[in-house]
C-alpha positions as CSV (number, residue, x, y, z in Angstrom):
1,X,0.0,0.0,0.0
2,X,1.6,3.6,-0.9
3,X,0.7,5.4,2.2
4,X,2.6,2.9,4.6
5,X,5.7,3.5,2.3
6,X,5.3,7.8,1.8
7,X,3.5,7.9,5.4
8,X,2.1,11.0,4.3
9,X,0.4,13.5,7.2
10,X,-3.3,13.6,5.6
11,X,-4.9,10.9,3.4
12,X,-7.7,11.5,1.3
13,X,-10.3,8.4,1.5
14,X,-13.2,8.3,-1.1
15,X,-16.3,6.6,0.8
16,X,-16.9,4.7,-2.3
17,X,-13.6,3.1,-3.5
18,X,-13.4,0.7,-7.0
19,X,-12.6,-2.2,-5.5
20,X,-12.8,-1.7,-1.9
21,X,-14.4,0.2,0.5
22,X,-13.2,3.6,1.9
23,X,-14.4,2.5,5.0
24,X,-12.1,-0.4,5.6
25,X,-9.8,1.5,3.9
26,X,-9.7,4.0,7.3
27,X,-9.9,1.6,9.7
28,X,-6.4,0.2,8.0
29,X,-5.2,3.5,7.9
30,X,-5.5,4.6,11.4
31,X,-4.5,1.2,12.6
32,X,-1.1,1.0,11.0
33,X,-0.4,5.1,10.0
34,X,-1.4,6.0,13.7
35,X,0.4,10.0,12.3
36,X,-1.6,10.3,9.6
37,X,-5.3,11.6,9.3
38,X,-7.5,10.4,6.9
39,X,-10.4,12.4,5.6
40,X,-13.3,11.1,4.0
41,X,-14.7,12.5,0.6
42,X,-18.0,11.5,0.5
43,X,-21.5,13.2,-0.6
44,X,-23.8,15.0,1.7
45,X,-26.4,12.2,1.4
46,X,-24.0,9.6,2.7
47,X,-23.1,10.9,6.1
48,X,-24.4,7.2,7.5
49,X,-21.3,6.1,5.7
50,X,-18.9,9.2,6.9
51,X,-20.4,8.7,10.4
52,X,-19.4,4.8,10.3
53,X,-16.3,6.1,8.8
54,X,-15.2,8.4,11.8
55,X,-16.1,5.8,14.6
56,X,-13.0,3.3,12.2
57,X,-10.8,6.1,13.0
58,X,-11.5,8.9,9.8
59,X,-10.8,12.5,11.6
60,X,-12.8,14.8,9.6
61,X,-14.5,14.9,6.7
62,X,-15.0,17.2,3.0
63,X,-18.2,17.0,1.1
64,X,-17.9,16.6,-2.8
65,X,-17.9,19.7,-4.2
66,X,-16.5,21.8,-1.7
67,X,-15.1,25.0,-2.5
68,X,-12.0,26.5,-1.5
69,X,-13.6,28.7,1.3
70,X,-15.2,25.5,2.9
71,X,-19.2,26.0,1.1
72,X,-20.4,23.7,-1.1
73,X,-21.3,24.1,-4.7
């Protein structure tokens, strides 16, 4: 997996991953990268998914099609 080679500070996580879920995805993440964050990209509709996210260890999360300044599209 790239991040445990870079062991980057934040991690982007898509809630809806090809091939895997972004969900599982975190729980990996903040269970071997214990310094970096991941934040979960998801849409406004799925915060079930972004709130099962945060409880695997996700520390924030950025709605699809967020602007710059924080508002959404």
């Amino acid at each position: 997996w790239e991040a445990e080679r870079l062991r980057p500070d934040v991690v982007l996580m898509d809630i809806q991953m090809p091939g895997s879920s972004g969900i599982e995805a975190t729980r990996h993440t903040a269970g071997t990268l214990t310094n970096t964050a991941a934040l979960m990209v998801a849409t406004r509709e799925d915060d079930t998914s972004v709130i099962a996210a945060m409880r695997r260890g996700a520390r924030g999360d950025l709605p699809k099609g967020a602007t710059a300044d924080g508002h959404e599209r």
